[in-house]
C-alpha positions, 0 to 999 in steps of 0.5 A: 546491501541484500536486503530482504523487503516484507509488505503485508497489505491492508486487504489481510492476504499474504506476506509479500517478499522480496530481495533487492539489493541497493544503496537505497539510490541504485538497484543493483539487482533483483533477487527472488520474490514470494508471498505465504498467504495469511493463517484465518486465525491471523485474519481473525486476530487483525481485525479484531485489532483493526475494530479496536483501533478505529474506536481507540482514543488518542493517548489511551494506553494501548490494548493487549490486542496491539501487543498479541497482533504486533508479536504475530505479524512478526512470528508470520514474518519469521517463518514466512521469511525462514521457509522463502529463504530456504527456498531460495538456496538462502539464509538469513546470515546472507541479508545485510538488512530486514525492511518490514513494514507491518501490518496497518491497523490504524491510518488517520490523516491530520485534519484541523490543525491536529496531526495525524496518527498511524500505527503499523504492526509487527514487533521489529525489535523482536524479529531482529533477535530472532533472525539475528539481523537488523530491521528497519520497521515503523516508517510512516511515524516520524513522517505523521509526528512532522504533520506529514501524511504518512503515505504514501512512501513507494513513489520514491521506489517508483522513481528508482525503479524506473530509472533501473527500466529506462523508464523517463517522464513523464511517469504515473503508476496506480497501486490498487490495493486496498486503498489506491494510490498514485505517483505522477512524475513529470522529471526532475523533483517535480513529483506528486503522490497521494491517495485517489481514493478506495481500491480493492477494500470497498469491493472486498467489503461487499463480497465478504459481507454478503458470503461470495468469497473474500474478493471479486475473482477475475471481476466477475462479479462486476463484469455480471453486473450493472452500474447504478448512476445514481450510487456511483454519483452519492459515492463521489459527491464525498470531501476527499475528492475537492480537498488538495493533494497530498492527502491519504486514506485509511482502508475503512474512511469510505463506506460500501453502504450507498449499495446496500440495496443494490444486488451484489453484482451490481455494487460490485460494478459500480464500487469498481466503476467508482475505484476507477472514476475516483483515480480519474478525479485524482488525475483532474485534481493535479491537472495531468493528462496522462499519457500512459499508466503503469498500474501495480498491486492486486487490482491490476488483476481485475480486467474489469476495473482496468478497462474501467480505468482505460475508459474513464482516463482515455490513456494506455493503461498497463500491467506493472509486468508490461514494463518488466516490473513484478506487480506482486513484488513492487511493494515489497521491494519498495520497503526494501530499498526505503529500508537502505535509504533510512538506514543512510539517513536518505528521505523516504518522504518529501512534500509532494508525496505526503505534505511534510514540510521539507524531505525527511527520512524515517523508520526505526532501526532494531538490531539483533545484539 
């Protein structure tokens, strides 16, 4: 199949886009990729939808925001997809399938005995109609309403994207997005995946906060400033990095406050330091020593942070594009082939990447009639 993937992250950037085509097992080629950075007032919508649904109780009906954001995310998809297609010499008549897979408002593990709960949106339904081909949307839910964790979903990408590299175990990728998050394959089924811990979005926090811009360009910002010992320790004696993998996060779980007194180059060094001595704990947690990482997803970027990581993991660590892979598109491209395999009914989730129980597939199926 031709499937167009979408990926809008939680740092609220652009609509990343990119044509695989699959079985959702195999990739049989790669086609064109892109991205149509995010309106402000799209920005502004979103995180008025994001405040409100940190504060939402469970079971309350949802706000209109949800609705208004939910129909916006899918006008952007629709035009953002419209003008790349054009652009590609394509339409959307050339697609088997869509795979979007929204805008994250709300990400909540489960704790406690009680499930999680994580809402993703964009009007699937909607853009089906609109494009006049199915959409496969809404992938982490089925996973959270099994006592999953809901993410991470790329590492089965990862796989099948290695496999298409000539890439073997063992295998680690780092996606630094907002959140970071690792796949570790030692071969075979013998794969683990979690959250490590904040990305970009504490810096991002901080940066924008403070009016220097909407994230840390080239690290700069870090590289002018020094790493406050203390904060970076405050910063790591938290829960999350004692409690079991898999586990995820939610964008806003860890707060910036520990560096509010500091000047902003120096929280901006030491959030960078404590991204990268978070995934070095990860790395300890499920006792790998890792020969090597690919590291995808904007962080890669930052020459800071991945010296930060090289020195704190005492391994080579690698651009996604070192391996001919498309660091921008990774994402992307990874809900276009979950988009094949929930289609087939193949499982996009298993119990070394998000906790559910036993493999299990997802997402919800909209078409254009």
């Amino acid at each position: 199949m031709r499937i167009l993937g979408f990926m809008t992250g939680t740092s609220l950037d652009a609509v990343d886009m990119a044509i695989l085509e699959t079985d959702g097992e195999v990739l049989t080629d790669f086609g064109p990729a892109g991205e149509e950075p995010l309106s402000d007032p799209l920005r502004a919508l979103l995180r008025d939808a994001i405040r409100t649904a940190l504060d939402h109780p469970r079971d309350a009906p949802d706000p209109p925001v949800f609705a208004a954001a939910s129909r916006a995310v899918a006008e952007v998809h629709l035009s953002a997809g419209t003008a790349f297609l054009a652009s590609c010499g394509l339409d959307w008549s050339d697609l088997d399938l869509v795979g979007m897979h929204g805008q994250t408002v709300l990400h909540e593990r489960p704790s406690a005995g009680r499930k999680g709960r994580t809402l993703q949106l964009g009007d699937g339904a909607w853009l089906a109609r609109a494009t006049g081909v199915p959409v496969v949307f809404d992938f982490r839910t089925v996973d959270v309403a099994a006592g999953g964790e809901g993410a991470p979903l790329a590492p089965v990408y990862h796989l099948a994207r290695a496999a298409a590299s000539g890439l073997t175990a063992p295998l680690a990728v780092l996606n630094i997005g907002g959140v970071a998050n690792l796949t570790c394959w030692a071969g075979g089924d013998q794969i683990t995946a979690f959250d490590t811990g904040p990305g970009n979005g504490l810096i991002d926090q901080v940066v924008t906060a403070r009016g220097a811009g909407r994230f840390d360009v080239d690290g700069r910002l870090a590289a002018a400033g020094v790493i406050s010992e203390p904060v970076l320790s405050r910063l790591m004696d938290h829960s999350w990095f004692s409690e079991p993998a898999p586990k995820s996060l939610d964008r806003y779980d860890f707060s910036p406050a520990p560096t509010d007194a500091l000047s902003l180059e120096d929280a901006v060094a030491t959030l960078t330091a404590f991204t990268a001595e978070a995934v070095a704990s990860g790395f300890r947690l499920v006792g790998v020593e890792p020969s090597g990482l690919i590291v995808t997803g904007g962080g890669r970027r930052n020459p800071v942070l991945m010296a930060a990581l090289a020195d704190r993991l005492g391994c080579e660590v690698v651009t996604a594009e070192s391996v001919g892979w498309r660091g921008d598109a990774l994402e992307a491209e990874a809900f276009a082939f979950l988009a094949a395999r929930c289609l087939r009914g193949l499982p996009i989730s298993f119990p070394g990447t998000t906790g559910v129980r036993a493999p299990m597939t997802g997402g919800r199926l909209a078409q254009p009639g």
